[in-house]
C-alpha positions in Angstrom: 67.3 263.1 232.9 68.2 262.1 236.6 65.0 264.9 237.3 63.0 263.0 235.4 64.0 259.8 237.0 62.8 260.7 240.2 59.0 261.8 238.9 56.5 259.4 239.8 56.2 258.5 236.3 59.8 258.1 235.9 59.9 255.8 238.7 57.3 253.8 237.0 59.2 253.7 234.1 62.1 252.2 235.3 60.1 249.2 237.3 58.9 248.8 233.5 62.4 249.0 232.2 63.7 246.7 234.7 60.8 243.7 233.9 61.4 244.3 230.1 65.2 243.4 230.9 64.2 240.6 233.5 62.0 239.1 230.5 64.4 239.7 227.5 67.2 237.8 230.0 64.9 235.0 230.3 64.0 234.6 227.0 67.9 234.8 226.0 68.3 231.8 228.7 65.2 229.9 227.5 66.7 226.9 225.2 68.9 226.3 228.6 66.0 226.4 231.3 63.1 225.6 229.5 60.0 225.9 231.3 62.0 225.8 234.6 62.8 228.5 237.2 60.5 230.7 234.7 60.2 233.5 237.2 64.4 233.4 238.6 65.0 237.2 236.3 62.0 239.3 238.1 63.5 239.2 241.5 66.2 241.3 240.4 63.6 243.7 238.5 61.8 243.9 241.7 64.7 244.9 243.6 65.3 247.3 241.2 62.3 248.7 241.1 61.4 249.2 244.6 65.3 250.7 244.8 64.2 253.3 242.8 61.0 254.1 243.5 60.0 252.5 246.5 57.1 249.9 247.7 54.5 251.1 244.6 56.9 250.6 241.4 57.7 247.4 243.2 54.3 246.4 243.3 53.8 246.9 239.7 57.0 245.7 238.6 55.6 242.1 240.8 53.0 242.4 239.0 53.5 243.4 235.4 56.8 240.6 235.5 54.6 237.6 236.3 52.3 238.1 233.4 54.6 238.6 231.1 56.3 235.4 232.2 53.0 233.4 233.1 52.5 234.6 228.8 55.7 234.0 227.7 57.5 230.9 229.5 54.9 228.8 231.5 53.0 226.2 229.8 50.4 226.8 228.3 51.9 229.7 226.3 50.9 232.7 225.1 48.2 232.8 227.5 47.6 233.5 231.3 46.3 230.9 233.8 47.0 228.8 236.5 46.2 225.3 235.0 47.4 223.1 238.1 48.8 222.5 241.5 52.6 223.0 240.0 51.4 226.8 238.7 49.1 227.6 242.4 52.5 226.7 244.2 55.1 228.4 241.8 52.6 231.8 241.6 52.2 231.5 245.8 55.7 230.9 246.4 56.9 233.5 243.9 54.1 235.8 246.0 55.8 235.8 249.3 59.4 236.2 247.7 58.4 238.9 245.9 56.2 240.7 249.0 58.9 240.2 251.1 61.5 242.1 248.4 59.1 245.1 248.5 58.4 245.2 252.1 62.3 245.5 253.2 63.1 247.2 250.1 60.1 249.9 250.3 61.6 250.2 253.8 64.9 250.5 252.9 64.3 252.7 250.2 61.9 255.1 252.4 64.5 254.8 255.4 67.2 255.6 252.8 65.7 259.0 251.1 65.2 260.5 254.7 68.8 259.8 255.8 69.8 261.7 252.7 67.6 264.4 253.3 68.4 264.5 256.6 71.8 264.0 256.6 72.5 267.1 254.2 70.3 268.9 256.5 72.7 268.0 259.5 75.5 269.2 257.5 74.7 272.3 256.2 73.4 272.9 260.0 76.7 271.9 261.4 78.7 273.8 258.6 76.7 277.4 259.9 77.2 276.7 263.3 81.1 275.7 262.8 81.6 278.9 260.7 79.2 281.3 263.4 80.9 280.0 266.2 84.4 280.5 264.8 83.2 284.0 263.9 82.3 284.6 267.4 85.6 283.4 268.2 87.7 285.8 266.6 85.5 289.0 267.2 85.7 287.6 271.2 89.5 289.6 271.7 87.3 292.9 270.5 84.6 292.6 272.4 84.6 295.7 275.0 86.0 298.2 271.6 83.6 297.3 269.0 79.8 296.2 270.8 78.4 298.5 267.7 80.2 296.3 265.2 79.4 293.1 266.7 75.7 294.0 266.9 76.0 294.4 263.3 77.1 291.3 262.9 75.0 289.2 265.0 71.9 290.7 263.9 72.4 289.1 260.3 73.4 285.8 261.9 70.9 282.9 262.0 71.8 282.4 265.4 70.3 284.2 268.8 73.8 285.7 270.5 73.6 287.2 274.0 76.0 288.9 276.6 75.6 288.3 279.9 77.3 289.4 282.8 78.6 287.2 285.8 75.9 288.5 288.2 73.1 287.4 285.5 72.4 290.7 283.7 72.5 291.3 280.0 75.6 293.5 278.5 73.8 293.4 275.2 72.2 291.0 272.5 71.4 290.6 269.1 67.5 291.3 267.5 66.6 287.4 266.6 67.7 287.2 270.7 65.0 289.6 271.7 62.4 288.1 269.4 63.1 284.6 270.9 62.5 285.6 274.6 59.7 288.0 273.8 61.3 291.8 273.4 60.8 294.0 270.4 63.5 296.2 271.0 67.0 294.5 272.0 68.6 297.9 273.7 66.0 297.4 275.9 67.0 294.5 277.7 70.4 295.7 278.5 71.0 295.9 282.1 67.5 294.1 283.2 68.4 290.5 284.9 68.1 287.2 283.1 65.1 286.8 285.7 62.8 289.3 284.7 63.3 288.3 281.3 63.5 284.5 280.6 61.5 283.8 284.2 62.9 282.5 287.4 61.2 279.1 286.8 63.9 279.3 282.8 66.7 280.7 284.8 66.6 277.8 287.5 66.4 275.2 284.6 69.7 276.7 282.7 71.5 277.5 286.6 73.9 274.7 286.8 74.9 275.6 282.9 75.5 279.1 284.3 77.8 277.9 287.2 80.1 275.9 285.0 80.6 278.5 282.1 81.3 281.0 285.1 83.8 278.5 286.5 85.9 279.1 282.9 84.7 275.8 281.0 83.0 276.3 277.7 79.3 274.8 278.1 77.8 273.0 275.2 73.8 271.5 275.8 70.1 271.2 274.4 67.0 272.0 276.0 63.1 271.9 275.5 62.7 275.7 275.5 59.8 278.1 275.4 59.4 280.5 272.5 56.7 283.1 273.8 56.2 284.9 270.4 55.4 281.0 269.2 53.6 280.0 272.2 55.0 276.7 272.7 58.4 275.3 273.4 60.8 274.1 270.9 64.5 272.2 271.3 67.4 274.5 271.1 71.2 274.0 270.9 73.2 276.5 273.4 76.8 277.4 273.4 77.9 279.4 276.2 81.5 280.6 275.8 83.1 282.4 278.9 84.6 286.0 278.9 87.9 286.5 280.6 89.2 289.4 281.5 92.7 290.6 283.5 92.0 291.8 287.1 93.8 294.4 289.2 96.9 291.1 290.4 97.0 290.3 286.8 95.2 287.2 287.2 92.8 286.0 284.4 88.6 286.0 285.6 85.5 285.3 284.6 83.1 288.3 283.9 80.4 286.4 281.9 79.7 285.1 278.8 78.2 284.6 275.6 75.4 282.6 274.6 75.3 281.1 270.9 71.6 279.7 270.4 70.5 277.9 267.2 66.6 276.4 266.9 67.4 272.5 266.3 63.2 271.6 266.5 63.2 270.3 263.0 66.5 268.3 263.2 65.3 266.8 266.7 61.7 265.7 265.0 63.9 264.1 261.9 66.1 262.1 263.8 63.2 260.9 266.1 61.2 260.2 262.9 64.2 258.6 261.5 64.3 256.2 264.7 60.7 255.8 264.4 61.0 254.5 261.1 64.1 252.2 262.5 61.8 250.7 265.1 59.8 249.8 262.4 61.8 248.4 260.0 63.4 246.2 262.5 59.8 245.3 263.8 59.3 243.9 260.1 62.4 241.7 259.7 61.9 240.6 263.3 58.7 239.8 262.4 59.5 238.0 258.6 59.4 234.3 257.9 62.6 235.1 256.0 66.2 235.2 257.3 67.6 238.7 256.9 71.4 239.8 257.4 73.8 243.0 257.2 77.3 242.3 256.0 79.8 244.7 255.4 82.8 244.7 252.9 85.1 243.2 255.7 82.8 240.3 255.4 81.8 240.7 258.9 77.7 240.6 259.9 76.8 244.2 260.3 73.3 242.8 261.5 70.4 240.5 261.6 67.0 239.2 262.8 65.7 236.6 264.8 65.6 234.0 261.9 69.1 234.1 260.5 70.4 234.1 264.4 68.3 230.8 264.8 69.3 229.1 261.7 73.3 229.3 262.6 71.9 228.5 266.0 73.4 231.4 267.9 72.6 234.5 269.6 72.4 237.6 267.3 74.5 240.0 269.6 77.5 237.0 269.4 77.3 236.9 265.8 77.6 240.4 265.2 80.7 241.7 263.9 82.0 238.0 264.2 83.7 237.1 260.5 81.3 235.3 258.1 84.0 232.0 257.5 83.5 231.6 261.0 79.6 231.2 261.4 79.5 229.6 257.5 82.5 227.3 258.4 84.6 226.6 255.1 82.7 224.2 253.5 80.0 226.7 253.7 81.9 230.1 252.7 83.5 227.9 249.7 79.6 227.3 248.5 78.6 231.0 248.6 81.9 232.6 247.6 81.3 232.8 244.1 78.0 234.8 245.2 79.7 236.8 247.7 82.5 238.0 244.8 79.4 238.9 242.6 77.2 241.1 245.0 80.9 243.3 246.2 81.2 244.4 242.6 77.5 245.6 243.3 76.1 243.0 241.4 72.0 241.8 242.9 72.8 237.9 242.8 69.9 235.3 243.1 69.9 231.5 244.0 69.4 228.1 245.5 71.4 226.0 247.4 71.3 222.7 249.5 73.0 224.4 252.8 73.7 222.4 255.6 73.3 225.2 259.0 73.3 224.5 262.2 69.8 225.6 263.5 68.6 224.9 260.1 69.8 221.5 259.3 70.6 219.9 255.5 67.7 222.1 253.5 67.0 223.8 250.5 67.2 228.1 250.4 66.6 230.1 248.2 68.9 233.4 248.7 69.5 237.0 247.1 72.3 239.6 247.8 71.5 243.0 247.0 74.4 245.7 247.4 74.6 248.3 249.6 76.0 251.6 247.8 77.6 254.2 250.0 77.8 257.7 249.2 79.9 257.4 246.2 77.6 254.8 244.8 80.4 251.9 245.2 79.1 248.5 247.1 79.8 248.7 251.0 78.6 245.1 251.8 75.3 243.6 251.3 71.7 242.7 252.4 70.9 238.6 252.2 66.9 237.7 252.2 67.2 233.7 252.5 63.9 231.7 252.4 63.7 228.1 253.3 62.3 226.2 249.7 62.9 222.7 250.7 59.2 221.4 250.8 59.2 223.2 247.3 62.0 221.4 246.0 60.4 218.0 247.1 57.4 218.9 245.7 59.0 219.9 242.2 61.5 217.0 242.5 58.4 214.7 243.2 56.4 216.3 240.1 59.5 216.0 237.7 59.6 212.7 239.0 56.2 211.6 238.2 56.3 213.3 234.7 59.1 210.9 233.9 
């Protein structure tokens, strides 16, 4: 089922799940609102809806939800128009809410899947190297007795393992090793210099590396290398670990080391697409009409753009991490509490509210909480979108004013 789920048509499906629930929610609150507030359920199908699938589904969940409401709740029912000045503004202003849901959702949801992706990548990459270096480790002690064994060994690994000497020669190394730096046979390259094979233009790149490991200190660093049988360069992650061994007064030298190499091209180009997509989703909210803010469970802002900094009239790097009672003030926090308790039991929570800010002043918002799920899927704080509806609620409150 969950495979299914994740299909394009399943993801379709649940934007249409999600408006038939919005609609069947509003028709069960009908007698109490009336024609009012006729499109207050979508938002949360919308959320839904680009949550799961991303900026599409949420598109047609927009869509497909203010039909069905423009049919069934707004006046004239049972049909679909836009009759007078009341219907242009609620369909406009229901627009921009609605685009603005699916832009930082479809964001969110696109920034979201490539963490995952990438983030089991980085783990399965760092549970290899963890277990390859450890078995490195332990075979160390047996180095000199069993070379034959331990080119077994390293041939099957994943990794590129090398032996070098202290005067810059190879002792031995494993067959992904030779293929990397451009050798079809590893035996080879035992006993030719480091310079004859990796170039002295390489070897004077990785030299202060060399001096450190051979002053006893494990060495741990990533370059842009050179892959000849590729013919271009690619990131790699190196490990040199240094080999000790007693001399004639007892004392404890360095003789070489090893080198533990892993490619790390793909995981470099993820996390750099990963920023790139970053930049770009905080070039959006910088960029919104909207007020947008992180919080976390402590109730602490985790984040925020330009607009919600201005409307509690303070810099955004002050606010961060400062205590939400303390920018609200009480009167404030007692008015969105309710709200607050809603969204941390990973409920998506919509409404209005005459706040009083300080870079804002005594207006009208209109805000929604969605949740944000952590890898166990319970809430770990929440994402507010506020809009600033006063010169709707004039203009509604002046209309309902004149129908009387």
């Amino acid at each position: 089922m969950g495979r299914i789920l994740q299909t394009t048509w399943g993801k379709y499906a649940i934007a249409f799940a999600a408006v038939a629930g919005a609609l069947l929610i509003r028709a069960l609150i009908d007698p109490i609102v009336g024609r009012g507030a006729a499109t207050v359920t979508l938002y949360g199908a919308i959320v839904v809806a680009v949550w799961a699938g991303g900026y599409k589904p949420g598109i047609f969940a927009a869509l497909l939800g203010y039909l069905g409401v423009n049919w069934f709740f707004i006046e004239p029912r049972g049909s679909i128009s836009l009759e007078n000045l009341a219907d242009v503004g609620r369909f406009l202003g229901y627009s921009l809410s609605a685009t603005l849901i699916i832009a930082l959702g479809g964001a969110m949801h696109a920034a979201r899947e490539r963490a995952e992706r990438e983030a089991q990548s980085a783990k399965r990459h760092a549970e290899d190297l963890e277990r390859e270096v450890e078995g490195h480790r332990q075979t160390r002690a047996s180095l000199e007795a069993k070379e034959h064994d331990l080119q077994t060994v390293t041939d099957t690994m994943s990794a590129a393992v090398a032996r070098c000497s202290a005067d810059l020669r190879y002792r031995w190394v494993n067959r992904l090793y030779a293929e990397w730096v451009g050798q079809s046979k590893p035996e080879e390259m035992i006993g030719r210099t480091m310079f004859e094979i990796l170039g002295v233009e390489a070897v004077e790149q990785i030299h202060p590396h060399v001096e450190q490991v051979l002053a006893g200190r494990r060495v741990e660093y990533e370059r842009f290398a050179r892959r000849p049988l590729l013919g271009r360069r690619r990131w790699i992650h190196v490990i040199l670990e240094p080999i000790f061994e007693a001399a004639a007064d007892g004392a404890r030298q360095v003789t070489g080391w090893v080198s533990v190499i892993h490619d790390i091209d793909e995981r470099k180009r993820a996390v750099e697409a990963l920023r790139d997509a970053q930049d770009q989703l905080q070039l959006i909210t910088d960029t919104m009409s909207a007020a947008v803010a992180r919080t976390g469970n402590d109730l602490r802002f985790v984040w925020m753009n330009p607009v919600y900094a201005r409307w509690l009239d303070k810099p955004a790097r002050q606010l961060v991490g400062q205590p939400i009672t303390e920018a609200l003030g009480p009167e404030q926090m007692r008015e969105v509490a309710p709200y607050v308790a809603r969204v941390l039991k990973g409920e998506s929570v919509q409404y209005e509210r005459l706040a009083d800010l300080p870079g804002l002043g005594r207006r009208w918002i209109s805000c929604i909480y969605t949740p944000v799920l952590d890898a166990t899927g319970h809430p770990d704080g929440w994402v507010t979108i506020a809009t600033d509806v006063h010169e709707r609620k004039l203009a509604e409150d002046s209309l309902r004013t004149a129908g009387e």
